[in-house]
C-alpha positions in Angstrom: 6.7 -35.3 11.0 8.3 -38.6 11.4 9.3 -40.2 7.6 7.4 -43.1 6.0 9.4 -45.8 5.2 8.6 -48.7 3.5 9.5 -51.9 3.6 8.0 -55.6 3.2 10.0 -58.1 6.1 7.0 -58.1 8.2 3.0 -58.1 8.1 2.2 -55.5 10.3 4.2 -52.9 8.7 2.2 -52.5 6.1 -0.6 -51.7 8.0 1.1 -48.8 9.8 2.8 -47.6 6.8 -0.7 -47.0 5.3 -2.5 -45.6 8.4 0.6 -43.0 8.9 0.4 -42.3 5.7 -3.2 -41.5 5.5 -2.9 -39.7 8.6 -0.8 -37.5 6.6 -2.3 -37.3 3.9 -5.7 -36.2 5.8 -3.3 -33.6 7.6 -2.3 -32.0 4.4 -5.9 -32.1 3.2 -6.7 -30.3 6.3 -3.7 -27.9 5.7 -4.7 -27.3 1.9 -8.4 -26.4 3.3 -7.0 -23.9 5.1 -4.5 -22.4 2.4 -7.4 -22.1 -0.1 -9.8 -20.8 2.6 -7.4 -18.3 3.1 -6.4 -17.5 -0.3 -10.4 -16.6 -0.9 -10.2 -14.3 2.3 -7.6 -12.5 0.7 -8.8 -12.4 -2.6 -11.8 -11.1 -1.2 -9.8 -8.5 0.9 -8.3 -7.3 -2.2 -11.2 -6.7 -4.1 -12.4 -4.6 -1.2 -9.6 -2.8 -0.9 -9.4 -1.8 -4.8 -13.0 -0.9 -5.1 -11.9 1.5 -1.8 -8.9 2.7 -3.3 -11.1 3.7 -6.9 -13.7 5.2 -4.9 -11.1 7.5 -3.0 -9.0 8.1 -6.2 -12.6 9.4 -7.8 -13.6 11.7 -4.3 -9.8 13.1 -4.7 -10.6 14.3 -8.4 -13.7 15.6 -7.6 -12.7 17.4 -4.1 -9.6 18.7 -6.4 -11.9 19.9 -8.7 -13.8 22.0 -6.3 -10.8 23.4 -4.7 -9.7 24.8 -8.3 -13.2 26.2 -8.6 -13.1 28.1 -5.2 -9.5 29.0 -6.7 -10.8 30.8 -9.3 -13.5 32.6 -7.7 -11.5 33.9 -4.5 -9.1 35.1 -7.6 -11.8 37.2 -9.5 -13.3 38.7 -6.3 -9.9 39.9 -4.9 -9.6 41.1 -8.5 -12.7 42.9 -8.3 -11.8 44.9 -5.1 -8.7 45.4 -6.3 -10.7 47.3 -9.3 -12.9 48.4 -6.5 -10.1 50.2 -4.5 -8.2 51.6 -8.0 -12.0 53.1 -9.3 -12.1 55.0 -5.9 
């Protein structure tokens, strides 16, 4: 990026002066556009990923919750061969 200087000996400087400087200007339009059109991929990334991560976080609690339940019942049945093998 060459620097914009301005200054007012001639005619035809100012002409250039304002053509480079909208060409800048258009290039940093152009380089916003992309900034924000990233920004709202990421944003929408994001959201994605969150509503993924709650939806995991509530399958977790629920498959936890099952395991405990098997828990319990392999725990009565082994204690009701255990009574089994003592009634014998």
């Amino acid at each position: 990026m060459q620097p914009i200087l301005f200054t007012m000996n001639t005619t035809s400087q100012p002409a250039k002066i304002t053509t480079q400087f909208e060409s800048e200007l258009q290039r940093l339009e152009e380089k916003l556009n992309d900034l924000l059109t990233q920004c709202d991929k990421l944003r929408e990334e994001n959201e994605s990923l969150k509503k993924r991560q709650d939806s995991l976080v509530t399958e977790r609690a629920g498959l936890l919750q099952k395991n405990e339940q098997v828990r319990t019942r392999v725990e009565a049945m082994i204690n009701r061969l255990k009574g089994m093998e003592q009634g014998l």
